[in-house]
Backbone as numpy.savetxt, mean C-alpha at the origin, in Angstrom:
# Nx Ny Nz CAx CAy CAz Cx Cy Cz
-0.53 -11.74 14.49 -1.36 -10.54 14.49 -0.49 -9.29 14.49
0.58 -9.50 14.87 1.68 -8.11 15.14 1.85 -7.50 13.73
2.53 -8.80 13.25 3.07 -8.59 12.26 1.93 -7.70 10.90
0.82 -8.29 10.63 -0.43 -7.30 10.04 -0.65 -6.27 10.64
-0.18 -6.29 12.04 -0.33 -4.99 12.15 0.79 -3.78 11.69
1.84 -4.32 11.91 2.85 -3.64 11.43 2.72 -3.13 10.06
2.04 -4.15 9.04 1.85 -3.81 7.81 0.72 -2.95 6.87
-0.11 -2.63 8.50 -1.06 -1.86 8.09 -0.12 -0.51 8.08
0.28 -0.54 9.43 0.94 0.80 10.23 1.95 1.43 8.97
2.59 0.22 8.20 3.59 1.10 7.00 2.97 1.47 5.90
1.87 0.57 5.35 1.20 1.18 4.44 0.26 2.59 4.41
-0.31 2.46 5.87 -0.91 3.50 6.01 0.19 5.21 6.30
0.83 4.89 6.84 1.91 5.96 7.28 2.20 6.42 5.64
2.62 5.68 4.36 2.70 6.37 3.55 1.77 7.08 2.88
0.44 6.76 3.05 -0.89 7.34 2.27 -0.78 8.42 2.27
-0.70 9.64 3.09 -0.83 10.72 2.95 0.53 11.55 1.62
1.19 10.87 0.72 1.97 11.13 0.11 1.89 9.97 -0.87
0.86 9.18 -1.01 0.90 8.24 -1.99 0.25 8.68 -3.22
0.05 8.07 -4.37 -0.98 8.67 -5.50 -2.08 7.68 -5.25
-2.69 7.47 -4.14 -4.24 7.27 -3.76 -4.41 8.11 -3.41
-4.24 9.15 -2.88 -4.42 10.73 -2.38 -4.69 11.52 -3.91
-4.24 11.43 -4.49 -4.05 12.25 -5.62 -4.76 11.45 -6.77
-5.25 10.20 -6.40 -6.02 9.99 -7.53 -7.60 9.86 -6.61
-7.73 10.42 -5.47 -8.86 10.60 -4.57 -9.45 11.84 -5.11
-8.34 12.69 -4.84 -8.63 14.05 -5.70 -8.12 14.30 -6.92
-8.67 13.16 -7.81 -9.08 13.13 -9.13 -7.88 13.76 -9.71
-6.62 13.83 -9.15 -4.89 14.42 -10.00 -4.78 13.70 -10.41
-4.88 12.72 -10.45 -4.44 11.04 -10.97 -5.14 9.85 -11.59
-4.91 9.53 -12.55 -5.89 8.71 -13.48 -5.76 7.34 -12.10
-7.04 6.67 -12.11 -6.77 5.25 -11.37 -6.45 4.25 -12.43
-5.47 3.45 -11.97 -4.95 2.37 -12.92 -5.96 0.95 -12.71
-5.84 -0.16 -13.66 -6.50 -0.47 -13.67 -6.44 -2.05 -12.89
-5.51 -1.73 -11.82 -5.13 -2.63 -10.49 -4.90 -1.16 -9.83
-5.97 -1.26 -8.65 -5.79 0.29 -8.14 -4.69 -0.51 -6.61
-4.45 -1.42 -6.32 -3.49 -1.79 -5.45 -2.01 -1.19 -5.95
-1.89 -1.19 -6.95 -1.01 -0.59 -7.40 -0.91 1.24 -7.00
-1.49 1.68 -6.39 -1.66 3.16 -5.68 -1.11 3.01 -4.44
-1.32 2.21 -3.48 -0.42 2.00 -2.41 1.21 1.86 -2.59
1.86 2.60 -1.95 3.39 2.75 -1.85 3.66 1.44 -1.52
4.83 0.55 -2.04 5.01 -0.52 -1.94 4.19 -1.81 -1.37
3.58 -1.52 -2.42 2.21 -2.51 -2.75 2.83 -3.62 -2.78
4.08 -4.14 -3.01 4.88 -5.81 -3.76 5.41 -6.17 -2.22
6.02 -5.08 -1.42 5.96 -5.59 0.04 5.21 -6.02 0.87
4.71 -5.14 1.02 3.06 -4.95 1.63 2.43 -6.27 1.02
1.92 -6.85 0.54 1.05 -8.76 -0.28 1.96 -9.11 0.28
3.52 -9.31 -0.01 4.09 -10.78 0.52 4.20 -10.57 1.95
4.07 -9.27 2.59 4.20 -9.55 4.29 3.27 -10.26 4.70
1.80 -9.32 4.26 0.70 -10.56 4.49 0.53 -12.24 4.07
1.08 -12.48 3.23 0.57 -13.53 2.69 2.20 -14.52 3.47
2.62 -13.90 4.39 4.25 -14.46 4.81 5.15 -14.80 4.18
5.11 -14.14 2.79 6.46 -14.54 2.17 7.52 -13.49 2.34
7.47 -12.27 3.20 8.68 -11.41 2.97 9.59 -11.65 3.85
11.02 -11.45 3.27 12.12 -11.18 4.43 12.12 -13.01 4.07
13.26 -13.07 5.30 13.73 -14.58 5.46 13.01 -15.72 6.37
């Protein structure tokens, strides 16, 4: 449970400087995998899913 939490805590800490902000307020086209808007989106899946790190 820590560990998701941790991975909320980094994903969220970057939002306010991510382009989900900026494609919230419509600066930014949404792509068409909007996971891809979260700042290290490729970290962030394998922490959850336990594949990151060693």
């Amino acid at each position: 449970m820590a560990r998701l939490h941790a991975c909320y805590d980094w994903a969220v800490a970057g939002l306010a400087r991510s382009p989900l902000v900026e494609a919230a307020f419509e600066r930014l086209a949404v792509p068409a995998d909007p996971d891809t808007l979260i700042l290290h989106h490729g970290g962030l899946r394998a922490m959850v899913q336990g594949s990151y790190g060693g």
